[in-house]
C-alpha positions as CSV (number, residue, x, y, z in Angstrom):
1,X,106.5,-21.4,170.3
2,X,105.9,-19.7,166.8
3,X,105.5,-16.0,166.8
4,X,102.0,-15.5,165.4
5,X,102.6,-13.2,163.2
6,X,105.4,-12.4,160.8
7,X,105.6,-9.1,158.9
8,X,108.5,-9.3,155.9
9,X,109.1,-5.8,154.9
10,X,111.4,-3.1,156.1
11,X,111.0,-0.5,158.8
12,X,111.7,2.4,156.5
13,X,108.4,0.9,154.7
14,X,105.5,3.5,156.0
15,X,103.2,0.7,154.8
16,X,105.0,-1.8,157.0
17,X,105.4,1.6,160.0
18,X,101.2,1.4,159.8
19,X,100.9,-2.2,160.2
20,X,103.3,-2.6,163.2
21,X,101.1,0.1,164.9
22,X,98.0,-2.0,164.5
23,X,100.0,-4.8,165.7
24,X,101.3,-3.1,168.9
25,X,97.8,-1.4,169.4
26,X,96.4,-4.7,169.5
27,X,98.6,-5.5,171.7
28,X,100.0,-8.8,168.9
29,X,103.4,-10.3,169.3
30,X,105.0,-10.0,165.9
31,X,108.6,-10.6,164.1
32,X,109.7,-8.6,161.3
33,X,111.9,-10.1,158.1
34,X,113.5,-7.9,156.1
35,X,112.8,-7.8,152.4
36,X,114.8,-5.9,150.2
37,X,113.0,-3.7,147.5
38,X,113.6,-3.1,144.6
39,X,114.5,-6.7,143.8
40,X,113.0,-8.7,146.4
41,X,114.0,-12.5,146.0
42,X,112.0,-15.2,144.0
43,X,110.8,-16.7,147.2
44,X,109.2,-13.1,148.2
45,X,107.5,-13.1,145.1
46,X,105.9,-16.0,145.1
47,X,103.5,-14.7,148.2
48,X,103.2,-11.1,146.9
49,X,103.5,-11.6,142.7
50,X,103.8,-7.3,143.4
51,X,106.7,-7.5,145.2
52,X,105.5,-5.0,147.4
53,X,105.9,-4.3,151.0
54,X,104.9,-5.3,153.7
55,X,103.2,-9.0,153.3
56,X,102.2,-10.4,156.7
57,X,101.9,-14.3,157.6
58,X,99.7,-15.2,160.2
59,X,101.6,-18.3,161.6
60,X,98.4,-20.1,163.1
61,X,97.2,-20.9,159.4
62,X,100.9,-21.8,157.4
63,X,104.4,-20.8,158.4
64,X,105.3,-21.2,154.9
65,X,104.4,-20.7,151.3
66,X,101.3,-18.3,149.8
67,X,98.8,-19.8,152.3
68,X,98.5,-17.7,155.6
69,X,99.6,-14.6,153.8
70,X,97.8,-11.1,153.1
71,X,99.6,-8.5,151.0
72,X,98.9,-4.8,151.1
73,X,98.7,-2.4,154.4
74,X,95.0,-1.7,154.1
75,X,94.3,-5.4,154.0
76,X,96.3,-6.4,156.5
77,X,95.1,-3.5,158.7
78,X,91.5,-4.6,158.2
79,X,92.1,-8.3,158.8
80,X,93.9,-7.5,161.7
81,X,91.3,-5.8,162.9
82,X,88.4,-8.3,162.0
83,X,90.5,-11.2,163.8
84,X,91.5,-8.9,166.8
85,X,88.4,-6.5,166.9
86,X,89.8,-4.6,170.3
87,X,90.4,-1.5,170.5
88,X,88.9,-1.3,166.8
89,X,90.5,0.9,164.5
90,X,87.6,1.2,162.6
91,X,84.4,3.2,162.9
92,X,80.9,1.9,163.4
93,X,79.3,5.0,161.8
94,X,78.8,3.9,158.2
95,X,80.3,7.4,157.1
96,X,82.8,7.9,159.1
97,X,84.0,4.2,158.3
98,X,84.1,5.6,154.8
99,X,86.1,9.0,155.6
100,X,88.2,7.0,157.4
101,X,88.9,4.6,154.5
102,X,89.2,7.7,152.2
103,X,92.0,9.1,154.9
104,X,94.0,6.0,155.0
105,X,93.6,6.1,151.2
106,X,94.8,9.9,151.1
107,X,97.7,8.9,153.1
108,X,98.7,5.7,151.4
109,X,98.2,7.3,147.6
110,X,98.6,10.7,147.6
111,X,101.7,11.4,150.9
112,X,102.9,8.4,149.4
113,X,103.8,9.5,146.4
114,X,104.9,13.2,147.2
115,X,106.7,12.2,150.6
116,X,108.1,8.5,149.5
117,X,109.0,9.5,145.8
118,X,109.4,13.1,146.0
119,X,111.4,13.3,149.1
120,X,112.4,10.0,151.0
121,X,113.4,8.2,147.3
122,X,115.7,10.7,146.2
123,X,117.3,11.1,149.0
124,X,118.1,7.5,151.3
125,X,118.1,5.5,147.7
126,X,121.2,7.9,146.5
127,X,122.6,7.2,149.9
128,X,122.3,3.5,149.9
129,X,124.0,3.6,146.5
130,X,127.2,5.4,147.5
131,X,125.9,8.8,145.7
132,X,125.1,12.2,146.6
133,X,121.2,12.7,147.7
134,X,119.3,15.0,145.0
135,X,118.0,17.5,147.1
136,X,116.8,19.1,144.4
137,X,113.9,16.8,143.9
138,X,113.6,16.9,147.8
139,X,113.3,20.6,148.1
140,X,110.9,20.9,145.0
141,X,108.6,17.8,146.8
142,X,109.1,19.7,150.3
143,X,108.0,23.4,148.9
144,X,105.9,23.0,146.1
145,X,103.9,20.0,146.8
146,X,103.4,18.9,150.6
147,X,102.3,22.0,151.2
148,X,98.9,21.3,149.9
149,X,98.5,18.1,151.1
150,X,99.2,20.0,154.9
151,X,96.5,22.0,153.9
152,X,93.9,19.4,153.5
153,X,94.7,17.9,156.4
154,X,94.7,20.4,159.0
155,X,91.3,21.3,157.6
156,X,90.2,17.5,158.2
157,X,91.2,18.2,161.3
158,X,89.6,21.6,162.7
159,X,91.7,21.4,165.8
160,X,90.9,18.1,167.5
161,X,93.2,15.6,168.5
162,X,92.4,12.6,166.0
163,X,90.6,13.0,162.4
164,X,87.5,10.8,163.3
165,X,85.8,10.5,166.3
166,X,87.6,10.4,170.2
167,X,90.0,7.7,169.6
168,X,92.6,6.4,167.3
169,X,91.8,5.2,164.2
170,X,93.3,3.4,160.7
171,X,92.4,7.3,159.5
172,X,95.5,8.8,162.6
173,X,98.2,5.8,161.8
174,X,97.9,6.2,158.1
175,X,98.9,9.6,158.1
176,X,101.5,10.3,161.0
177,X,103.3,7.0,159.4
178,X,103.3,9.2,156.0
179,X,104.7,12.4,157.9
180,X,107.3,10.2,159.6
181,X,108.9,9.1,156.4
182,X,109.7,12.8,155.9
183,X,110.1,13.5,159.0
184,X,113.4,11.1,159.4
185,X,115.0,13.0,156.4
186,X,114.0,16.9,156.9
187,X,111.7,17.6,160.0
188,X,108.4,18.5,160.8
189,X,105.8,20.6,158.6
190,X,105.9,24.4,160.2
191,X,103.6,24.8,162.8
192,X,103.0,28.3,162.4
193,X,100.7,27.0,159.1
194,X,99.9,23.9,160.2
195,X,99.4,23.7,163.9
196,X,96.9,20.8,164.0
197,X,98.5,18.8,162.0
198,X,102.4,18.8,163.7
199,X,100.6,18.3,167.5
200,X,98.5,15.7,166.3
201,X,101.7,14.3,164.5
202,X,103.9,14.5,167.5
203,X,101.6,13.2,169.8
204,X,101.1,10.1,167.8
205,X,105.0,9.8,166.9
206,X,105.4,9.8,170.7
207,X,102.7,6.9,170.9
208,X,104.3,3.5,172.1
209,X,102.3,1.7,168.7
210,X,105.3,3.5,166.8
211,X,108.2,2.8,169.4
212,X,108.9,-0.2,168.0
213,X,109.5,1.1,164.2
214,X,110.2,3.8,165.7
215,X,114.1,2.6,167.3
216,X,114.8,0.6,164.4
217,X,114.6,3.7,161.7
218,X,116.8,5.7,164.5
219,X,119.5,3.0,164.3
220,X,119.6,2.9,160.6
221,X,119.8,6.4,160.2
222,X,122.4,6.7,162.9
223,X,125.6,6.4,160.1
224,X,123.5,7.1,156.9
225,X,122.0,10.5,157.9
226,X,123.6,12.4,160.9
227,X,121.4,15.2,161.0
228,X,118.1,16.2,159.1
229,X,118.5,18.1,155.9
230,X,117.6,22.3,155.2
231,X,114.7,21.8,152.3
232,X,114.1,25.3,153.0
């Protein structure tokens, strides 16, 4: 029997850590094919001319070439949830829908770039090339420029447990898979300034929709990084 959905990507992708916590929300059985970027191969892109990560195939309309393919997070999330609308991640509230769309947004643009190219970049790309991590970069990103981003969202969230709403949303898993990419490398935000923020975090890193990704960042971090680096 054909696994319905295949995700090609790589589990240090937050993009790809945000779609396999739909999937496993939605309780979706789902393989994973590792993509290397940069330089994905010709046949990646020829179903995602970006090259980008993650694309997923749904199985049930073409196991192979473009057809049965979305690329992009946010699309995949939102088709997901069209085809598989329980638990929605989504909220019926036409502006919440919208804050919740600017959330995953703030997450997917702005964390991305600080915590992915500031932070994550510098240091597991050096690795993975046989040179020494530029923490440099990493401390600058860590100090200077998360902090504001923190700021902002501990504000979003006033002290409740989830940005929007009583329940998860697409607004929650955007944003604790942003925080886990730096998390991996250097730790958790303080929680003297940003209380709200680390307990929502933790709760959802302890969610069983990340266990999965979760594991299989652990186990390539086991070798590469043996313990969390001072940015301090």
């Amino acid at each position: 029997m054909t696994t319905p959905y295949i995700l090609y990507g790589s589990p240090f992708s937050p993009f790809q850590r945000k779609v396999e916590a739909v999937l496993a929300l939605k309780g979706l059985e789902y393989e994973c094919e590792p993509v290397s970027i940069p330089g994905p191969p010709d046949w990646y892109r020829n179903i995602n001319p970006l090259g980008s990560i993650p694309t997923l195939r749904d199985t049930s309309i073409a196991s192979e070439g473009v057809e049965g393919t979305i690329c992009d997070s946010s699309a995949i999330c939102a088709y997901l949830d069209k085809k598989h609308p329980a638990p929605t991640l989504y909220p019926d509230d036409p502006f919440d829908y919208g804050r919740a769309l600017w959330l995953e947004e703030y997450a997917d643009t702005g964390m991305a770039r600080e915590g992915g190219m500031g932070l994550f970049r510098p240091i597991i790309f050096n690795l993975f090339q046989g040179k020494a991590p530029d923490l440099d970069t990493a401390r600058t990103t860590w100090n200077d420029k998360l902090p504001r981003l923190y700021d902002y969202l501990e504000t979003q969230l006033d002290g409740r447990d989830h940005y929007i709403g009583g329940e998860i949303s697409i607004a929650d898993i955007a944003i604790a898979s942003q925080i886990y990419q730096t998390d991996m490398l250097a730790g958790l935000p303080d929680a003297a300034k940003w209380p709200a923020l680390v307990s929502h975090y933790e709760s959802m890193k302890a969610h069983a929709a990340f266990a999965r990704n979760r594991l299989a960042c652990e186990k390539m971090l086991t070798k590469l990084v043996p313990e969390k680096f001072d940015l301090n």
